[in-house]
C-alpha positions as CSV (number, residue, x, y, z in Angstrom):
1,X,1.9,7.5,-13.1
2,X,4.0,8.9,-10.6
3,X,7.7,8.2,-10.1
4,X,8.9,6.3,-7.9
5,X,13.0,6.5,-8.2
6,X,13.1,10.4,-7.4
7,X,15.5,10.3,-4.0
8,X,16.3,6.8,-4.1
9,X,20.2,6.3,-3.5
10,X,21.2,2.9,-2.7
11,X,19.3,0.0,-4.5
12,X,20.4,-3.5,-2.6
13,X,20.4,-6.9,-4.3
14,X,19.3,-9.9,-2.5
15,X,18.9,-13.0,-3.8
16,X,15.6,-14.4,-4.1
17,X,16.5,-17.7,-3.3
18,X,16.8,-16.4,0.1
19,X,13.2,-15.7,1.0
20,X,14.8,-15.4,5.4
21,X,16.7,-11.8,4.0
22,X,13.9,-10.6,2.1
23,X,12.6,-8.0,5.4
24,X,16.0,-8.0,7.1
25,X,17.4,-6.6,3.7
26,X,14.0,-4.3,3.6
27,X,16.0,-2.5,7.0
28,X,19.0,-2.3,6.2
29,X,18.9,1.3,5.2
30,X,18.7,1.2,1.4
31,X,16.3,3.3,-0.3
32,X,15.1,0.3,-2.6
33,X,15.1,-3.7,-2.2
34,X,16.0,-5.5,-5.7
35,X,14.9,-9.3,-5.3
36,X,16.8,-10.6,-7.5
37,X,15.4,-13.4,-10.0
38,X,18.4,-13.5,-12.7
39,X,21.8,-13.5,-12.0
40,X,21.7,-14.6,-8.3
41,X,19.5,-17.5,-8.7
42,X,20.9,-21.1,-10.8
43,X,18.6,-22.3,-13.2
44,X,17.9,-25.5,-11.2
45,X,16.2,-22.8,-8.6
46,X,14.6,-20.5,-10.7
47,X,10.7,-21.6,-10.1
48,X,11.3,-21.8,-6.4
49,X,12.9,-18.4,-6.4
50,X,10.2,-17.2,-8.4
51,X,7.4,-18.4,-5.9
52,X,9.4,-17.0,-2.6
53,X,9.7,-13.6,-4.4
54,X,6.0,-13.5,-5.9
55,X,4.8,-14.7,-2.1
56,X,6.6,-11.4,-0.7
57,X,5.7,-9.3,-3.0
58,X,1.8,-10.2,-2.2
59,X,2.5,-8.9,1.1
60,X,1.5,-5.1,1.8
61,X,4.9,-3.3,2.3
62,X,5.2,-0.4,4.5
63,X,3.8,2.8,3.4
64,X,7.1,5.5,3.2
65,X,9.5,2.8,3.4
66,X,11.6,0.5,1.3
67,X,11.0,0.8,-2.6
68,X,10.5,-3.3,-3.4
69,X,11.8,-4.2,-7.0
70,X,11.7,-7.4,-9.0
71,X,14.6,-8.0,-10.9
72,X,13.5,-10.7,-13.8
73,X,15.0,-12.8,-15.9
74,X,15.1,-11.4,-20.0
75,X,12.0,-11.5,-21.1
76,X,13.5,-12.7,-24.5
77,X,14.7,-16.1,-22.2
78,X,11.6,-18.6,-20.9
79,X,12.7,-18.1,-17.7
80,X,11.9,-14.3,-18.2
81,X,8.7,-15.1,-19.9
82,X,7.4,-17.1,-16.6
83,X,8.5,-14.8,-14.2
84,X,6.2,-12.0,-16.3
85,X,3.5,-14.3,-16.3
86,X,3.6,-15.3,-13.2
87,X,3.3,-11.9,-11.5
88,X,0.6,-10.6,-13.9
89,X,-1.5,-13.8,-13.1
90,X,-0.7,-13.1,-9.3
91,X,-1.6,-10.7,-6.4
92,X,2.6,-9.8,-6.2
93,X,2.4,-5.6,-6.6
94,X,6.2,-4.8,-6.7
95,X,6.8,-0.9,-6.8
96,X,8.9,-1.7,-9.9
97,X,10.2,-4.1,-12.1
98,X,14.2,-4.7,-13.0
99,X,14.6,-5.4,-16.9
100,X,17.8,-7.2,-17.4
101,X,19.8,-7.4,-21.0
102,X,17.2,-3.9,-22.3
103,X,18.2,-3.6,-25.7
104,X,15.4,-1.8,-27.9
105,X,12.5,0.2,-26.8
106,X,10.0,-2.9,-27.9
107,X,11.0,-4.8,-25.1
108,X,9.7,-2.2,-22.2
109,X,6.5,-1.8,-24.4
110,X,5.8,-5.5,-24.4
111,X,6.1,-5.4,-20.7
112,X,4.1,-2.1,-20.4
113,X,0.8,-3.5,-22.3
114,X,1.1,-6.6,-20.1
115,X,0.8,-4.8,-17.1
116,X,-1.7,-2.3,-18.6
117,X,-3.6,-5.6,-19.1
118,X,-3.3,-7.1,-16.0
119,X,-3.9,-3.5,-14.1
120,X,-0.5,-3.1,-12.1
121,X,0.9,-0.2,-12.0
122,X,4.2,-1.7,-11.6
123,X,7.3,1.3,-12.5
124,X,9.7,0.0,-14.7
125,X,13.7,0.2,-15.0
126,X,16.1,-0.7,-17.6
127,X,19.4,-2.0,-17.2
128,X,21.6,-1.6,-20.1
129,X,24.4,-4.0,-19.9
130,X,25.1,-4.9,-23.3
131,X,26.9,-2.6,-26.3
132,X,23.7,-2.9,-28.3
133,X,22.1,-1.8,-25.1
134,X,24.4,1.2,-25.0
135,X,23.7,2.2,-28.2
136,X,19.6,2.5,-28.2
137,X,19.9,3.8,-24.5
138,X,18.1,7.2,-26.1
139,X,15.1,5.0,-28.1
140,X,15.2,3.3,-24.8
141,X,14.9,6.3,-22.7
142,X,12.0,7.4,-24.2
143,X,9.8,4.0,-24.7
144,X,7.4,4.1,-21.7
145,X,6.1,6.8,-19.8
146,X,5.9,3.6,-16.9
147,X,10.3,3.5,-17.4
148,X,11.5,5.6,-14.2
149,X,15.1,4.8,-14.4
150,X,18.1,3.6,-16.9
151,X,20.7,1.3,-15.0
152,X,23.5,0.8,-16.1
153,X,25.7,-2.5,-15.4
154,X,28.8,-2.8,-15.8
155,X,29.9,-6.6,-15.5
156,X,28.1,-8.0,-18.7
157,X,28.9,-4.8,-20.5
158,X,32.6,-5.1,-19.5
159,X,32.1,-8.8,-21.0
160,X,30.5,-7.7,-24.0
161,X,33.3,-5.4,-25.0
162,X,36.4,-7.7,-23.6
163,X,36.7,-4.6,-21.2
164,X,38.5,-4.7,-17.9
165,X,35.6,-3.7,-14.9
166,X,36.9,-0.4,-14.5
167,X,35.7,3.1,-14.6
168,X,37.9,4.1,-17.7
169,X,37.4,1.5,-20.1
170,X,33.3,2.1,-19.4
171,X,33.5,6.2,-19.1
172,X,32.3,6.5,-22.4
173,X,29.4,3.8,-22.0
174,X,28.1,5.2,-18.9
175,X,28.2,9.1,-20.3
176,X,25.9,7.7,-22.9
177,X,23.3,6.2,-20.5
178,X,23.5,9.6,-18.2
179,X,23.2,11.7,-21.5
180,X,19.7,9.3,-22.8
181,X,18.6,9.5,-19.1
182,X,19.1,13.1,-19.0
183,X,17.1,13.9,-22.4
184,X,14.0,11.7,-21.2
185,X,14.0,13.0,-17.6
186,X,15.0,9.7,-16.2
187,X,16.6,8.6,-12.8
188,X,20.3,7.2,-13.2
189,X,21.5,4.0,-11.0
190,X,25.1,3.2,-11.3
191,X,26.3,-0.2,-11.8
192,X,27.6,-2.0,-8.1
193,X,31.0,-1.8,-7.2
194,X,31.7,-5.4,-6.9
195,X,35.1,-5.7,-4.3
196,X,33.1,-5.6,-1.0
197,X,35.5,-5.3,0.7
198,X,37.2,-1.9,-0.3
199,X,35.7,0.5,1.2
200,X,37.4,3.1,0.0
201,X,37.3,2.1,-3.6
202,X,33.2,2.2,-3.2
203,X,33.5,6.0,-2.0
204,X,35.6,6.9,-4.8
205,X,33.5,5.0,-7.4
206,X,30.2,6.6,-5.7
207,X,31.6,10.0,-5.7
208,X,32.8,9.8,-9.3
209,X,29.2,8.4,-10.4
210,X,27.4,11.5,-9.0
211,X,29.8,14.1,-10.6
212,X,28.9,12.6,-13.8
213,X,25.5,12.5,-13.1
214,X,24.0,9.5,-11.5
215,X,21.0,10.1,-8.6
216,X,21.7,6.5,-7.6
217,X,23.9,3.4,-7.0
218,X,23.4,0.0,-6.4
219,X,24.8,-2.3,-3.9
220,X,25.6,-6.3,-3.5
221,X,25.9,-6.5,0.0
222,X,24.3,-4.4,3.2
223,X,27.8,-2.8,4.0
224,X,28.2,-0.8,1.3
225,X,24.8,1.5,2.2
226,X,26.0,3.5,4.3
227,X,28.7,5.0,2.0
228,X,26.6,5.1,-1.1
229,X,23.7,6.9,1.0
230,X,26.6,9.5,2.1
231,X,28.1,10.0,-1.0
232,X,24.7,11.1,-2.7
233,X,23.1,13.3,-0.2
234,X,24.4,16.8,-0.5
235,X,26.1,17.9,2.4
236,X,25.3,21.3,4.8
237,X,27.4,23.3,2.6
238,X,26.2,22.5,-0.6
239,X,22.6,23.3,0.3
240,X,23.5,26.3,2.1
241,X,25.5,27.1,-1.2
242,X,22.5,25.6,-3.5
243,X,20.4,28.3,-1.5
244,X,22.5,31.3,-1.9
245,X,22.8,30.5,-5.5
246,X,19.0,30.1,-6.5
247,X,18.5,33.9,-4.2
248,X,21.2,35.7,-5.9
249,X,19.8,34.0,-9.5
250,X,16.2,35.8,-8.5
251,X,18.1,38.7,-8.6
252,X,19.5,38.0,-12.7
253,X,22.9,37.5,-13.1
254,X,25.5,37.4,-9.9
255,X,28.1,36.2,-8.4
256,X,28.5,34.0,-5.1
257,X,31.6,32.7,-3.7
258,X,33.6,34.3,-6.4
259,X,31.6,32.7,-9.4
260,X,29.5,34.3,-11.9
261,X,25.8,32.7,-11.3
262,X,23.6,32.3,-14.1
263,X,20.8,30.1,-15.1
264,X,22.9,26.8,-16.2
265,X,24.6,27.2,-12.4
266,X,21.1,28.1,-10.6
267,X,20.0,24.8,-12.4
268,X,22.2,23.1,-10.6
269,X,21.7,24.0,-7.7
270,X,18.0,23.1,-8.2
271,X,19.1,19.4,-8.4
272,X,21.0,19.7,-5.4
273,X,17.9,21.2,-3.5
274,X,15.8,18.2,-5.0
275,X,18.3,15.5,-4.2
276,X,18.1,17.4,-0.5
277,X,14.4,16.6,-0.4
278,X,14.0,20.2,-0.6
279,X,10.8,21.6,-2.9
280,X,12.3,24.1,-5.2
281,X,10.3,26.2,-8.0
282,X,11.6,26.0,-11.2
């Protein structure tokens, strides 16, 4: 199966209880859509929510454009367990599916055999939100060849550990879901940054996610695309640098702009290529 998170930034929530945003959201310049069946939907509206979405997803979306994930309820909750059945027994082909609460690798296989089953070949990610979570993020990493992405999230993590929603208290979780990502190959989507209304904050919070290593962030509201989408594409002068680097590497051992290049630092700048769009040779 082939990826599908490779180069995707921003990932925007929208509620699926409001079927009217479903292709406004689709334009808004994120690089995936998350109709969201969980959080943003009361459990008074979940089957109507889960009808809107499933009616959506039937639809053919445009080739090259918008990535269209499902979040789902846990699939240890009923409400989880109907939203899985209802896509398999549908025609709904979302690009991906959202796992909310992942907690053990067993989880992402149950959901890989049922699509196996139903024949979708439906990408998975899991969002680890919970300390148990955290702490089976490698075995979790590693479950599915179908998983393209760990998530983290940092609201029910920050609930589960009594911790302010702040980048310090949850350094030491998210290292650990970059780290498991990192050993399995995986994409990396940062929790949202929830005040949407500082702007600034988002920039900082963006910026300080990709120095530690995440390809992607996600958003709550349309506004905050345009910053994440900035933050995560490397600029002129880092590609320009990126290229220098990988030439002078052909070469062995060099030095550009006063540091000493080697393999660790042309690996870098691989990434930076690759997050570019640019095909680089490993």
């Amino acid at each position: 199966m082939t990826s599908l998170s490779v180069g995707r930034r921003s990932w925007l929530f929208t509620p699926a209880t409001k079927p009217e945003r479903f292709d406004r959201a689709a334009e808004a310049g994120a690089d995936a859509l998350i109709v969201d069946l969980e959080d943003a939907v009361a459990s008074a509206d979940k089957e109507t929510a889960r009808d809107a979405a499933l009616d959506w997803l039937t639809r053919p979306g445009v080739e090259g454009g918008v990535l269209r994930a499902l979040r789902i309820n846990p699939p240890g909750t009923a409400f989880g367990l109907e939203d899985l059945l209802g896509l398999v027994r549908s025609g709904a082909r979302p690009d991906a599916v959202v796992l909310p609460k992942t907690e053990s690798a067993d989880v992402l296989q149950l959901v890989d055999r049922l699509f196996v089953e139903a024949g979708k070949p439906i990408r998975l990610v899991a969002l680890i939100e919970s300390a148990r979570g955290v702490a089976e993020a490698a075995a979790i990493a590693r479950a599915t060849t179908r998983l393209d992405a760990l998530f983290f999230g940092a609201a029910d993590l920050a609930a589960d550990l009594g911790a302010e929603i702040a980048w310090e208290p949850l350094l030491h979780a998210r290292s650990c879901v970059v780290n498991a990502a990192a050993q399995a190959g995986l994409a990396t989507i940062d929790s949202p940054f929830f005040a949407i209304a500082d702007e600034d904050g988002l920039r900082r919070e963006t910026a300080a996610a990709a120095r530690m290593g995440f390809t992607a962030k996600a958003a709550i509201h349309p506004r905050q695309i345009a910053a994440i989408n900035a933050a995560l594409t490397p600029t002129a002068e880092q590609i320009a640098e990126a290229r220098l680097i990988l030439a002078e590497n052909a070469k062995g051992v060099g030095v550009v702009g006063g540091r000493m290049i080697d393999e660790a630092i042309a690996r870098k700048a691989r990434r930076v290529l690759a997050a570019a769009g640019e095909a680089v040779s490993q």
